[in-house]
C-alpha positions in Angstrom: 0.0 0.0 0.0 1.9 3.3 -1.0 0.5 6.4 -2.4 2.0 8.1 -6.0 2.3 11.8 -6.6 -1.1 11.4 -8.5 -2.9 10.3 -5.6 -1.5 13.0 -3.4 -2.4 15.8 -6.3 -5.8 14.2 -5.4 -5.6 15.0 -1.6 -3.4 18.0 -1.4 -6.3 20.6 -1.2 -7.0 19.1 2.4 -3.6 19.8 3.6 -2.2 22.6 5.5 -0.6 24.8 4.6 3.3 24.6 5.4 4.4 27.7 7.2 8.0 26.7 6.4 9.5 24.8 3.2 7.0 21.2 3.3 8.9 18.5 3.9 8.4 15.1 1.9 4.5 15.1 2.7 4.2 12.0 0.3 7.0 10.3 2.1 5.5 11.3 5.4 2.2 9.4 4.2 3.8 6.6 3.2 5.4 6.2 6.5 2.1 6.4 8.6 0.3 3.3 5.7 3.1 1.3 6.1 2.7 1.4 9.9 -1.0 1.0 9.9 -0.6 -1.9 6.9 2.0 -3.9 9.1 0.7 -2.7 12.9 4.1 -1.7 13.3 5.7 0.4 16.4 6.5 3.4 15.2 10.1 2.8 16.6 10.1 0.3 13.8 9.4 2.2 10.7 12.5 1.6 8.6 15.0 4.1 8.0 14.0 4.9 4.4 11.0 7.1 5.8 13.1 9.1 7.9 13.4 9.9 11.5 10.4 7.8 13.0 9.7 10.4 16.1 9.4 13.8 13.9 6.7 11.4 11.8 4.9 10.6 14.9 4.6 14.0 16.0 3.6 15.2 12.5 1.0 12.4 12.4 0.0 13.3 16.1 -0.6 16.9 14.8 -2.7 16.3 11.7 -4.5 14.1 14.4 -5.5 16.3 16.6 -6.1 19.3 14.1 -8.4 16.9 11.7 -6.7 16.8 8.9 -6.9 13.3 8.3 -10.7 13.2 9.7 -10.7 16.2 6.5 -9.0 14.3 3.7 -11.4 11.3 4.3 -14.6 13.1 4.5 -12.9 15.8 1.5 -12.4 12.0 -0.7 -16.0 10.2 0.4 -18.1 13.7 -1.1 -16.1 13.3 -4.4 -16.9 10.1 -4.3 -13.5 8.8 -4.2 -13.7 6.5 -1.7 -16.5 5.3 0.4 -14.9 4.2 4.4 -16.5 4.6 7.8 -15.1 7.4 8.9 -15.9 6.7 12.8 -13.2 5.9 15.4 -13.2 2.7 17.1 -9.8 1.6 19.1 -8.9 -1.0 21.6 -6.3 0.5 24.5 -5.1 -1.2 28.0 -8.1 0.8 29.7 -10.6 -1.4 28.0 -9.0 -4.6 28.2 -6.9 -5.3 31.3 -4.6 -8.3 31.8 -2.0 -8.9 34.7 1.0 -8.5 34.0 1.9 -12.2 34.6 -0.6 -13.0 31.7 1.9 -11.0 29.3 4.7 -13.3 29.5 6.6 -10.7 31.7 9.1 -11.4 34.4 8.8 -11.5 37.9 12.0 -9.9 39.6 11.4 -11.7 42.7 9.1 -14.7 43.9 7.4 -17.8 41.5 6.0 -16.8 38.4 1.8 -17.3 38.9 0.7 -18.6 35.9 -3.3 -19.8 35.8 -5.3 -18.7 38.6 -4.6 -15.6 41.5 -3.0 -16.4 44.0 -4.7 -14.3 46.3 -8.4 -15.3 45.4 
């Protein structure tokens, strides 16, 4: 799943505006469907997309200002593409596990595997 310079001439109107010279925004948007494709860390993005913290923080931004939440809604009245545009997520606040049902390691004591120990 990558994007070509066709696709974003398609999108570019729901950008922002760069205040300074824009950085690779194609690469940028490369970087953030390659993480979503794979469910990678962002830690993990290979090196070809660039620094992978200054693309978090970009992606963070356009998060929080809707620009993404603009491009799709922008694409789905032109008909371009046709996605449900509503957020669903699944974090450690809605599904909680103990720790010892991670795998990780106990520094000190036996290693409770199956049921509590304490009831």
């Amino acid at each position: 799943m990558e994007l070509t310079r066709e696709n974003l001439e398609q999108i570019q109107k729901y950008l922002p505006t760069p205040r300074k010279p824009p950085k690779d925004t194609l690469n940028f948007l490369n970087a953030v469907l390659y993480a979503v494709e794979n469910g990678c860390k962002w830690r993990k993005l290979p090196q070809e997309f660039g620094k992978w913290h200054t693309i978090y923080m970009r992606f963070n931004r356009w998060c929080k200002n809707g620009t993404f939440q603009a491009v799709f809604e922008g694409l789905q009245q032109e008909g371009i593409i046709n996605l449900d545009t509503q957020i669903r997520f699944l974090d450690s606040m809605t599904s909680c596990v103990h720790p010892d049902g991670t795998g990780a390691l106990k520094t000190s004591g036996q290693q409770s595997i199956g049921r509590s120990k304490g009831g």
